[in-house]
C-alpha positions in Angstrom: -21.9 5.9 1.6 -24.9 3.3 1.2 -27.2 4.5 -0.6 -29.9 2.9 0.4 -29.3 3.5 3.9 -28.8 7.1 3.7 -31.9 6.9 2.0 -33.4 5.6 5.0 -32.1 7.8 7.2 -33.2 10.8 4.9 -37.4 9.8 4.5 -37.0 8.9 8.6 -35.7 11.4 9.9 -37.6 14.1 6.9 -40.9 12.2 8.2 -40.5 12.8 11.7 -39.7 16.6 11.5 -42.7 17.0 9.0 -44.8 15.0 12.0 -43.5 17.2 14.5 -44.7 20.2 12.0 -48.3 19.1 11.5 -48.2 18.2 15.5 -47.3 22.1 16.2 -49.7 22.9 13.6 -52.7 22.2 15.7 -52.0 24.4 17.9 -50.5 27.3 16.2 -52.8 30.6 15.5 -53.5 31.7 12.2 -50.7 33.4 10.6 -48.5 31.5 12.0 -46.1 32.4 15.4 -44.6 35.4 14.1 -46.2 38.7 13.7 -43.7 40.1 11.1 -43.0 37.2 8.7 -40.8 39.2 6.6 -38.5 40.6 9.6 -38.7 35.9 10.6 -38.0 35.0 6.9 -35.3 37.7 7.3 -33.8 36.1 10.7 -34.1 32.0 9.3 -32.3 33.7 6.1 -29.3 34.3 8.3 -29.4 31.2 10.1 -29.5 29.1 6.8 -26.9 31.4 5.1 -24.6 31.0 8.1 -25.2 27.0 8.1 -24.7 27.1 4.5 -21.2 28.9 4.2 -19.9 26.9 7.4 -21.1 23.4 5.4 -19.4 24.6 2.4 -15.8 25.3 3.7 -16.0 22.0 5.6 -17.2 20.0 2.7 -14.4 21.4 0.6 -12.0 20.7 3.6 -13.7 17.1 3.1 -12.9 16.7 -0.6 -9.9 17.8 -0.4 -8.9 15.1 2.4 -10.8 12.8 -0.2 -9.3 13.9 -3.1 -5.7 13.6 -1.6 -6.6 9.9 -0.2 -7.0 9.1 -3.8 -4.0 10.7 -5.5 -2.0 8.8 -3.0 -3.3 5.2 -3.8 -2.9 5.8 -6.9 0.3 8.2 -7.3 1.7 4.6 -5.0 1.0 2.2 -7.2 2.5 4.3 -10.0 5.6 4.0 -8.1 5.2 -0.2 -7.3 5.5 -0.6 -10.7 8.1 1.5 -11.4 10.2 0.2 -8.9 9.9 -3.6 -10.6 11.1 -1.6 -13.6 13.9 -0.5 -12.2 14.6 -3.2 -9.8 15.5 -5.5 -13.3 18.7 -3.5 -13.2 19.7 -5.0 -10.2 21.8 -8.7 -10.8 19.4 -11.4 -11.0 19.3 -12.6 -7.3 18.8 -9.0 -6.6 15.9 -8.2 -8.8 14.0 -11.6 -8.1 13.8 -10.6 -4.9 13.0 -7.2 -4.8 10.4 -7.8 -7.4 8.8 -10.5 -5.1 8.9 -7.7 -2.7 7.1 -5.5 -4.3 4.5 -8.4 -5.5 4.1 -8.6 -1.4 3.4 -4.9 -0.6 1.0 -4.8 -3.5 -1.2 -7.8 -2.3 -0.7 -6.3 1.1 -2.4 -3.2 -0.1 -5.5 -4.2 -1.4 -6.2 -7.4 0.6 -5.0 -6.5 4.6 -4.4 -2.4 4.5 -7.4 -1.3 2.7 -10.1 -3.6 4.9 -8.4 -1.9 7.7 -8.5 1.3 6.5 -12.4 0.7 5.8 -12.4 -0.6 9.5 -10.8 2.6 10.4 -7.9 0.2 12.6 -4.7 0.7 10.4 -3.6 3.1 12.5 -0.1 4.3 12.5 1.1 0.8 11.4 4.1 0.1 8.9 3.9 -2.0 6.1 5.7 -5.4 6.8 6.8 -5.4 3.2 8.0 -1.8 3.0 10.6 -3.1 6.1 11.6 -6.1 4.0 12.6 -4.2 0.8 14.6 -1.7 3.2 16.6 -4.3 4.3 17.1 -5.9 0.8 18.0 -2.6 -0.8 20.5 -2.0 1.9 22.9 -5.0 1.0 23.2 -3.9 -2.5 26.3 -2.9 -3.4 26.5 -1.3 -7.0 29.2 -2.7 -9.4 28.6 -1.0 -12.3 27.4 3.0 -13.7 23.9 0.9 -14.2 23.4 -0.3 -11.3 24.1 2.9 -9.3 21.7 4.9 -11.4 19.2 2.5 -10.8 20.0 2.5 -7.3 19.8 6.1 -7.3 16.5 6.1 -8.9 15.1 3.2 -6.1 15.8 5.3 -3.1 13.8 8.7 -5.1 11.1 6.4 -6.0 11.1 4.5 -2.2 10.4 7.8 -0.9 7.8 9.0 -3.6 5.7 5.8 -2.6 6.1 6.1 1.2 4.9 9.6 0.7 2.1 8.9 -1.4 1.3 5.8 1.2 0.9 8.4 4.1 -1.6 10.5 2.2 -3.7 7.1 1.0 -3.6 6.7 4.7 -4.3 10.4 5.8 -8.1 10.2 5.5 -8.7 6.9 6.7 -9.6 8.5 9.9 -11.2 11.6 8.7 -10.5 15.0 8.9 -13.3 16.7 10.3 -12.9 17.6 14.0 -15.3 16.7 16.5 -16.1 20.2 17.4 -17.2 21.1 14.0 -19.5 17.8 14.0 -21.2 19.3 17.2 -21.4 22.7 15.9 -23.0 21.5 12.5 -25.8 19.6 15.0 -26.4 22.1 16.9 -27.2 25.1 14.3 -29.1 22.1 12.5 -31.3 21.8 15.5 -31.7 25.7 15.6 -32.9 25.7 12.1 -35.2 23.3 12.9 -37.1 24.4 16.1 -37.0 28.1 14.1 -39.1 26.5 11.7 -41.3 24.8 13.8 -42.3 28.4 14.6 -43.5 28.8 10.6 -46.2 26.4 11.7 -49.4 28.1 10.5 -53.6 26.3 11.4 -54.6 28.6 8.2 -52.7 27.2 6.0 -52.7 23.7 3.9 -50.9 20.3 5.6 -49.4 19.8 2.9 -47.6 23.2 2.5 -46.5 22.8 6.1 -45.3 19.6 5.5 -43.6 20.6 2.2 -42.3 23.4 4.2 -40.4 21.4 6.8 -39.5 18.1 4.8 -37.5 20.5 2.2 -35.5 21.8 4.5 -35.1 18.7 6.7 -34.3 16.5 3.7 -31.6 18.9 2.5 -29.6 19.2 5.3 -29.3 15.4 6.3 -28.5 15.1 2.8 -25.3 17.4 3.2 -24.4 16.3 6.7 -24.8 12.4 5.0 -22.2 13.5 2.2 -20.3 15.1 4.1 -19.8 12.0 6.7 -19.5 9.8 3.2 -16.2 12.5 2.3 -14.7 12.4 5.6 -14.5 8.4 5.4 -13.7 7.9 1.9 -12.9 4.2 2.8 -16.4 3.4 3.1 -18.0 0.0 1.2 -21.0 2.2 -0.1 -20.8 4.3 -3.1 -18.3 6.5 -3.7 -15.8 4.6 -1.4 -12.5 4.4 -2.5 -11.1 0.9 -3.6 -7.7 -0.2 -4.6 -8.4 -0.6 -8.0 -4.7 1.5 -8.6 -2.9 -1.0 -6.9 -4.9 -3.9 -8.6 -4.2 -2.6 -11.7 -0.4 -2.4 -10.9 -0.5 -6.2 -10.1 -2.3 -6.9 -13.2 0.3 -5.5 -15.3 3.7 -6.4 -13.1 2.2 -10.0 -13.9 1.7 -9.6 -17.4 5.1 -8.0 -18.0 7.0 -10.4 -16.1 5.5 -13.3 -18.0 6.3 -11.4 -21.5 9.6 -10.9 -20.5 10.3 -14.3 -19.0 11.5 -13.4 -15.9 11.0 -16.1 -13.4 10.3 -14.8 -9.7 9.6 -16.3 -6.8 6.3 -14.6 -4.6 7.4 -15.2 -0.5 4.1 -14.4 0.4 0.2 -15.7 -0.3 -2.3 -14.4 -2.5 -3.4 -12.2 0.4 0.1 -11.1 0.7 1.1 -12.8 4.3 5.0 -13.4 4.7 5.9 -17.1 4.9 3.4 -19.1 2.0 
């Protein structure tokens, strides 16, 4: 979410309501609109308490979508550089290319998924490098008790990273159903005409305004953090970044150098097939 933005939006949109409260002001009796405040307080308590709860179980729904988006990317690149681990167990032809592979669907990661996933147009797309190391993995034969057990281990830890790839991708979209985003709005726009009614001639601006900016603030606040958790891809803070997968590239490159090993990367820096 950008902050600066949402702070924007907040003073706007809190500025305008507290307008639209001194405006009724003028006109409303002393006292205020309701003849029983206590039986009105009693009625907005509801309405806020009902807002309240509904906002909570969405905004955990929210997190939880978050939360899950970020144990993916980085439960992933835990298994990226695992799989260059065990890939050296492979003969050397074998390994160089699988860990060139691997290299790929890193750089592919951070520098073509994740802008799409920001951009919300990844879709249901496969990684291009995921394909390639299916197809290398499938011509090795296994010669030796090594070999097997690292093949073994390849096809648990291929399926631990496609799994964790589909919950990195799960909230890319969000989670939050239109419906709900319409129902939030619309008891939002209750709450706020019911307070209009608070709007009392005998009483100070400036307690009407604090009055209506309080609660106004507040709940754009909530609806803006919860629209920051349901895109946790965004470029503001809070958003998610690859820095898992970074991380992972960092150190395959550091221990390949230390150990000598001499691969060959078929792909760019950005991770496009055919550099």
């Amino acid at each position: 979410m950008n902050v600066l933005w949402g702070a924007l939006v907040t003073i706007g949109l809190s500025a305008a309501a507290i307008a639209a409260m001194l405006l009724v002001r003028r006109r409303a009796p002393e006292g205020g609109y309701f003849a029983d405040g206590d039986r009105a307080a009693g009625v907005f308590g509801v309405l806020a308490t009902g807002f309240s709860v509904l906002l909570g179980f969405i905004v955990f729904l929210a997190f939880t979508s978050y939360d899950q988006s970020r144990s993916g990317a980085e439960t992933e690149a835990l298994m990226v550089l695992q799989q260059v681990e065990t890939a050296q167990f492979f003969p050397d032809q074998t390994a160089a290319e699988l860990t060139g592979q691997l290299v790929c669907y890193g750089r592919s990661v951070v520098f073509d998924e994740w802008p799409q996933m920001q951009d919300g147009t990844l879709g249901d797309t496969v990684n291009p490098w995921g394909i390639a190391l299916f197809h290398a993995i499938r011509e090795v034969q296994p010669q030796t008790d090594t070999e097997q057990s690292a093949y073994d281990k390849w096809l648990d830890q291929t399926s631990a990273r496609e799994e964790a790839r589909l919950d990195r991708v799960h909230g890319a979209v969000g989670v939050i159903p239109t419906q709900l985003w319409i129902v939030l709005f619309f008891i939002a726009g209750v709450i706020f005409v019911f307070t209009l009614f608070f709007a009392d001639r005998g009483e100070r601006a400036v307690v009407q305004g604090l009055l209506m900016g309080s609660v106004t603030s507040v709940i754009i606040t909530m609806l803006l953090l919860l629209n920051a958790l349901d895109h946790p891809y965004n470029e503001g803070v809070g958003g998610l970044e690859p820095v898992a997968m970074e991380r992972t590239l960092r150190l395959t490159d550091e221990a390949l150098a230390a150990v000598g090993t001499d691969v060959t990367i078929p792909c760019d820096d950005d991770g496009t097939l055919g550099s």
